[in-house]
LOPA-584813 format. One record per residue: x, y, z of N, C-alpha, C, O in turn; residue in three letters. Coordinates in Angstrom, 2 decimals. Atoms other than C-alpha are relative to their C-alpha. Layout:
<rs>
{{X; Y; Z}; {X; Y; Z}; {X; Y; Z}; {X; Y; Z}; ALA}
...
</rs>
This chain:
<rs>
{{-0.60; -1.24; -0.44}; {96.96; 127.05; 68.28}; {0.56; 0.74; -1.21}; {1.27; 0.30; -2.11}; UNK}
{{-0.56; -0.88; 0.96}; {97.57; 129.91; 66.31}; {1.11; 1.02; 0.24}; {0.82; 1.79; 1.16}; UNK}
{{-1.18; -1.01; -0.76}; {101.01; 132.16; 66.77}; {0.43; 0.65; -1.03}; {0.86; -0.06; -1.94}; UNK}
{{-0.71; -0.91; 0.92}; {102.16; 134.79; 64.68}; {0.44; 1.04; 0.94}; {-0.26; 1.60; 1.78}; UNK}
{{-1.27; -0.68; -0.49}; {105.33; 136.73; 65.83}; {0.40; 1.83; -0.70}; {0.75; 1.72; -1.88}; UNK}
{{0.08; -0.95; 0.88}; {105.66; 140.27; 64.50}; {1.60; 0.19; 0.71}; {2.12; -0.09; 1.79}; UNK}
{{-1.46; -0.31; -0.86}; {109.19; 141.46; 64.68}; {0.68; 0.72; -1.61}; {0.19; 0.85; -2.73}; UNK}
{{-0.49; -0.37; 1.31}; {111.84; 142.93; 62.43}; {1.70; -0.61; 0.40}; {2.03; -0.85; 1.56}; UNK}
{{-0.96; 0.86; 0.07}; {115.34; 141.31; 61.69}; {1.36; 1.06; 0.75}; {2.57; 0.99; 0.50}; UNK}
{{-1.18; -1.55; -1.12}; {117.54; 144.36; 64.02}; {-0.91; -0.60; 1.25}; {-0.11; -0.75; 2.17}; UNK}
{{0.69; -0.44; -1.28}; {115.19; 143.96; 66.80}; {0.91; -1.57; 0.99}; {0.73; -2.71; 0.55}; UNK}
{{-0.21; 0.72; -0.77}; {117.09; 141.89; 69.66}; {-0.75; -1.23; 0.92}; {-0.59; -2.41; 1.21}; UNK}
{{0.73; 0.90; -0.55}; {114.68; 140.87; 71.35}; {-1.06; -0.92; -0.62}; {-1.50; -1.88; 0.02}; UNK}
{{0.45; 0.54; 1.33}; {112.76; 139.68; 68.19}; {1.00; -1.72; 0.33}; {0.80; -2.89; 0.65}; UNK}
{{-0.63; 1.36; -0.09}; {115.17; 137.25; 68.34}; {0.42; -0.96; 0.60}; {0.91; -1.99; 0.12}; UNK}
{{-0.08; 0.75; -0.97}; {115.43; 135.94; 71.42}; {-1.22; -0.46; 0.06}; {-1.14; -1.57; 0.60}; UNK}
{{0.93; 0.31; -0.04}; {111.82; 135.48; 71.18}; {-0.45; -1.35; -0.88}; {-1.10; -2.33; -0.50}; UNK}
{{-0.21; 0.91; 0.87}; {112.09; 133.46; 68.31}; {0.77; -1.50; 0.30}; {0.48; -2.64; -0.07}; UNK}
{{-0.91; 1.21; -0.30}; {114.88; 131.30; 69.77}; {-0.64; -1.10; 1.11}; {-0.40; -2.30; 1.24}; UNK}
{{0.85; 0.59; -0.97}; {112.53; 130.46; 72.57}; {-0.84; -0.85; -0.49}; {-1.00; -2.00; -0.09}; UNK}
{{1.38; 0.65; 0.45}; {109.53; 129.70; 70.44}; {0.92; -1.73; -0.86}; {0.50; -2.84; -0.54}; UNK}
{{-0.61; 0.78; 0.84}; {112.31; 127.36; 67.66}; {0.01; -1.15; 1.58}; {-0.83; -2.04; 1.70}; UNK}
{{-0.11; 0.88; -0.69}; {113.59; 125.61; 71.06}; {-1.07; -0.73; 0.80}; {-0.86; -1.91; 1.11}; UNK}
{{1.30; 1.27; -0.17}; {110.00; 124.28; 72.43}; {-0.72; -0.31; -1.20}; {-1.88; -0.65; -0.99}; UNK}
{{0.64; 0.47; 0.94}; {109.05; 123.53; 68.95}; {-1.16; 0.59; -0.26}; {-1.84; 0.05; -1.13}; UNK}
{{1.19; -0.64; 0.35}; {106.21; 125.89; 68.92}; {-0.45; 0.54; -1.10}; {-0.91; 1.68; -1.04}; UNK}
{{0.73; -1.29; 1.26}; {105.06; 127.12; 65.53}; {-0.25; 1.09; 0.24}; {-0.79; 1.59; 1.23}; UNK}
{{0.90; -1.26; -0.13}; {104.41; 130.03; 64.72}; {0.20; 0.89; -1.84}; {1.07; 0.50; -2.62}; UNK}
{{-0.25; -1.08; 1.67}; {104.22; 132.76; 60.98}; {0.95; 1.45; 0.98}; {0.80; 1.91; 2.11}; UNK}
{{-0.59; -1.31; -0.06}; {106.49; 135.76; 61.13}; {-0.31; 1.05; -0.95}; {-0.29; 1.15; -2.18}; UNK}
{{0.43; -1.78; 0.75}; {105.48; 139.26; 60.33}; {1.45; 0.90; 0.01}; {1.58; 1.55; 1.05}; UNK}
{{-1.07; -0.86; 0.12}; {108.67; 141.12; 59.62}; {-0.61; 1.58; -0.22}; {-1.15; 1.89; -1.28}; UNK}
{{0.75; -1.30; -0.05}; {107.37; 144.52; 60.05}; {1.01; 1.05; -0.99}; {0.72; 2.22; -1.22}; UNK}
{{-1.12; -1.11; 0.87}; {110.08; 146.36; 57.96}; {-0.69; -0.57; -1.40}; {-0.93; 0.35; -2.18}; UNK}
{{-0.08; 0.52; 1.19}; {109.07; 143.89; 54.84}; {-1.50; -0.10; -0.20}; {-1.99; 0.04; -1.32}; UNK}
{{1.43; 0.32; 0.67}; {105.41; 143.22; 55.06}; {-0.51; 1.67; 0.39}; {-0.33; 2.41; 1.36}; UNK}
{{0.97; -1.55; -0.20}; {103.07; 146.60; 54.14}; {-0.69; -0.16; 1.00}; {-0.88; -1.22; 1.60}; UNK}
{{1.30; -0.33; -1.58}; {100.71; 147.66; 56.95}; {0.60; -0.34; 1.18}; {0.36; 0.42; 2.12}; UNK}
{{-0.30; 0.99; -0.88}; {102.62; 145.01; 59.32}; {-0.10; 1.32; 1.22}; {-1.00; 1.38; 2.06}; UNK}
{{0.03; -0.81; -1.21}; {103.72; 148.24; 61.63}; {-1.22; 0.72; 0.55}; {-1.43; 1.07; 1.71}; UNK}
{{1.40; -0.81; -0.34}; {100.28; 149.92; 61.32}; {-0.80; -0.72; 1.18}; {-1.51; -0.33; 2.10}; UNK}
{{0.93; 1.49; -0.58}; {98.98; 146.52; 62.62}; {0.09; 0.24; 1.47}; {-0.80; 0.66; 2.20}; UNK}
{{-0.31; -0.32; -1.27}; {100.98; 146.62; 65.79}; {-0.33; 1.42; 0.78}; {-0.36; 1.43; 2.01}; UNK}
{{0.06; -1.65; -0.25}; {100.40; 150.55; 66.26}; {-1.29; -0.13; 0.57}; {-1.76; 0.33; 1.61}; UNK}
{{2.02; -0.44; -0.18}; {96.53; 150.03; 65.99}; {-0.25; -0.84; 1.33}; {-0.86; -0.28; 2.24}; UNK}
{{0.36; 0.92; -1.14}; {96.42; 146.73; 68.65}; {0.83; 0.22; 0.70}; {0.75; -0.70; 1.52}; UNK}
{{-0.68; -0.01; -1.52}; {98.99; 147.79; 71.25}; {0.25; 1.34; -0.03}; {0.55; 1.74; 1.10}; UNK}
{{0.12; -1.71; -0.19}; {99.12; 151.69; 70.59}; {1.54; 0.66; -0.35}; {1.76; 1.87; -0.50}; UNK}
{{-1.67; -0.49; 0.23}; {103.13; 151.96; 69.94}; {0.64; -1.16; -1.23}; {0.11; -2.15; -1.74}; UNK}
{{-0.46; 1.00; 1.10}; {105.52; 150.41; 67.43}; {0.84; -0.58; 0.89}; {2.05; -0.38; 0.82}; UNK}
{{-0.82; 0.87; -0.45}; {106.59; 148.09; 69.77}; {0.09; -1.86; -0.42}; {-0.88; -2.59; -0.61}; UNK}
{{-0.28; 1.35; 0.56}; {108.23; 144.53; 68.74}; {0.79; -0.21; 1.08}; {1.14; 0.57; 1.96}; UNK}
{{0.86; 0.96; 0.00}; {108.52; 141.60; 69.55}; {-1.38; -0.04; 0.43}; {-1.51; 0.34; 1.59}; UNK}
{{1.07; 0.17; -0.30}; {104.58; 140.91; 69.47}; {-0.09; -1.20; -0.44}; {0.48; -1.61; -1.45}; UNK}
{{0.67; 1.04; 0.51}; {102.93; 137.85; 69.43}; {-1.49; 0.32; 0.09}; {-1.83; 1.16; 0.92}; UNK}
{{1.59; 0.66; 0.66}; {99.11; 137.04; 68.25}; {-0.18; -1.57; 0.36}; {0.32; -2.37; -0.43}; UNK}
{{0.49; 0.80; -0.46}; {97.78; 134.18; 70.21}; {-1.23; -0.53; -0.23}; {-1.95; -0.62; 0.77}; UNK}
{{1.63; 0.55; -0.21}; {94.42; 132.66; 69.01}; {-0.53; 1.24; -0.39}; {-1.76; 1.21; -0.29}; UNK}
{{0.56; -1.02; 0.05}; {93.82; 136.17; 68.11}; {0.42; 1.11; 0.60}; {0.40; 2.27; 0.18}; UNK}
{{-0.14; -1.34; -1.50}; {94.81; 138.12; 71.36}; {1.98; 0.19; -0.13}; {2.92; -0.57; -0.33}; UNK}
{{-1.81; -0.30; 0.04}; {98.41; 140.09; 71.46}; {0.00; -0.13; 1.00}; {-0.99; -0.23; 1.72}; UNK}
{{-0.61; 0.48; -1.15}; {100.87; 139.40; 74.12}; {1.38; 0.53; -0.80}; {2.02; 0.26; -1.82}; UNK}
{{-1.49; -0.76; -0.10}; {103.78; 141.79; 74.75}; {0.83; -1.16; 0.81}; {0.94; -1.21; 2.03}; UNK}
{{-0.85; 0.45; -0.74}; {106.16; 139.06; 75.16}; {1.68; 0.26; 0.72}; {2.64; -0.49; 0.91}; UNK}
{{-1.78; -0.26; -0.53}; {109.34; 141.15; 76.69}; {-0.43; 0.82; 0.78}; {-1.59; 1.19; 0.63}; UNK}
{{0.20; -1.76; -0.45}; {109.50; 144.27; 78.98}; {1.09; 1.03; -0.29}; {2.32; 0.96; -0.25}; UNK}
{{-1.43; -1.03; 0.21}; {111.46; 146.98; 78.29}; {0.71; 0.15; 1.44}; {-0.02; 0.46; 2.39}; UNK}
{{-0.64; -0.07; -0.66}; {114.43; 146.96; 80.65}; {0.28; -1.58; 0.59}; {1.31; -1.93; 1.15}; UNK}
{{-0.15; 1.39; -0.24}; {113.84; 143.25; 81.24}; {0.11; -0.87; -0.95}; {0.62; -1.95; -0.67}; UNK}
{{-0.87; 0.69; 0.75}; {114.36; 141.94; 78.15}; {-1.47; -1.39; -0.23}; {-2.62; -1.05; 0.05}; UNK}
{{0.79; 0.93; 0.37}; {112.31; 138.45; 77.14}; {-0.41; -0.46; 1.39}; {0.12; -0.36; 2.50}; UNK}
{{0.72; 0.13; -1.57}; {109.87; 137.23; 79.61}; {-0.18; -1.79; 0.12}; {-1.25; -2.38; 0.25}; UNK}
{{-0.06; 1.23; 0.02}; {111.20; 133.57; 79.61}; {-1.30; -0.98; 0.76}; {-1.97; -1.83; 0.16}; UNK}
{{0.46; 0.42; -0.81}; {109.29; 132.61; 82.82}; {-1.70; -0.18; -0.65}; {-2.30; -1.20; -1.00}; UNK}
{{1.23; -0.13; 0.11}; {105.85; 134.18; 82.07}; {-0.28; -0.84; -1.75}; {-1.20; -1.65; -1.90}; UNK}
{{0.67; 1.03; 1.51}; {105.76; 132.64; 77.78}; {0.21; -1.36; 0.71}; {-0.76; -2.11; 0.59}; UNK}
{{-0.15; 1.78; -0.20}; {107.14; 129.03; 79.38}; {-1.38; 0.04; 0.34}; {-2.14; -0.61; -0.38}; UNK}
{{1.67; 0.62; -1.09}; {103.62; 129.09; 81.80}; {-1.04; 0.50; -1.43}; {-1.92; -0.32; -1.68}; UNK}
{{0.58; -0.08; 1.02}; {102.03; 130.94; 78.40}; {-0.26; -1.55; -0.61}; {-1.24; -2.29; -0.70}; UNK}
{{0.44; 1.60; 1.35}; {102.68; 127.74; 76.10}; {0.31; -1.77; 1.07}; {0.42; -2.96; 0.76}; UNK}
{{0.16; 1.30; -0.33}; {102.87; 125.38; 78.66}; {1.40; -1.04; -0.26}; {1.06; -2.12; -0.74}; UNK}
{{-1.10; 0.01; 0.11}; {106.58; 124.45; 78.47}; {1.07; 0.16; 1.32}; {0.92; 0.92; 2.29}; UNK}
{{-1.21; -0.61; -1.39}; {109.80; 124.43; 80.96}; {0.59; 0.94; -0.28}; {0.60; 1.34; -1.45}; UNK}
{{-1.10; -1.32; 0.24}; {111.97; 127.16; 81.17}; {1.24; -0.55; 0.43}; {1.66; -0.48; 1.58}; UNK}
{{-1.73; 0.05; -0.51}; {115.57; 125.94; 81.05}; {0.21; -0.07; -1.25}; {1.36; -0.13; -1.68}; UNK}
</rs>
């Protein structure tokens, strides 16, 4: 499994995303989009907005939050195969 996280070090939910992935032990690379060149272009071109937290799955993005809802605990646990508590 491959996971790379795009995010930037302000973004809230960046970091709840993160805390999720650290607590089931999931690997993953971080794209800090403020620090790496292109990084925001990246996200712009494959999901159409500069929205963060993104993950890269095997290849395929996955908006893991919604706006107004915040991190999508439930739906990444059944993603990686994991509990949610």
């Amino acid at each position: 499994m491959e996971l790379t996280v795009y995010s930037a070090s302000w973004c809230r939910d960046c970091r709840e995303a993160k805390r999720f992935l650290d607590k089931h032990n999931i690997p993953f690379t971080e794209v800090d989009i403020e620090q790496t060149p292109g990084a925001a272009e990246q996200v712009i071109e494959n999901v159409g907005k500069r929205a963060i937290p993104q993950f890269v799955l095997n290849g395929k993005w996955i908006q893991p939050y919604q706006p107004g809802r915040g991190f999508l605990h439930a739906e990444m646990s059944e993603l990686f195969g994991v509990t949610n508590s």
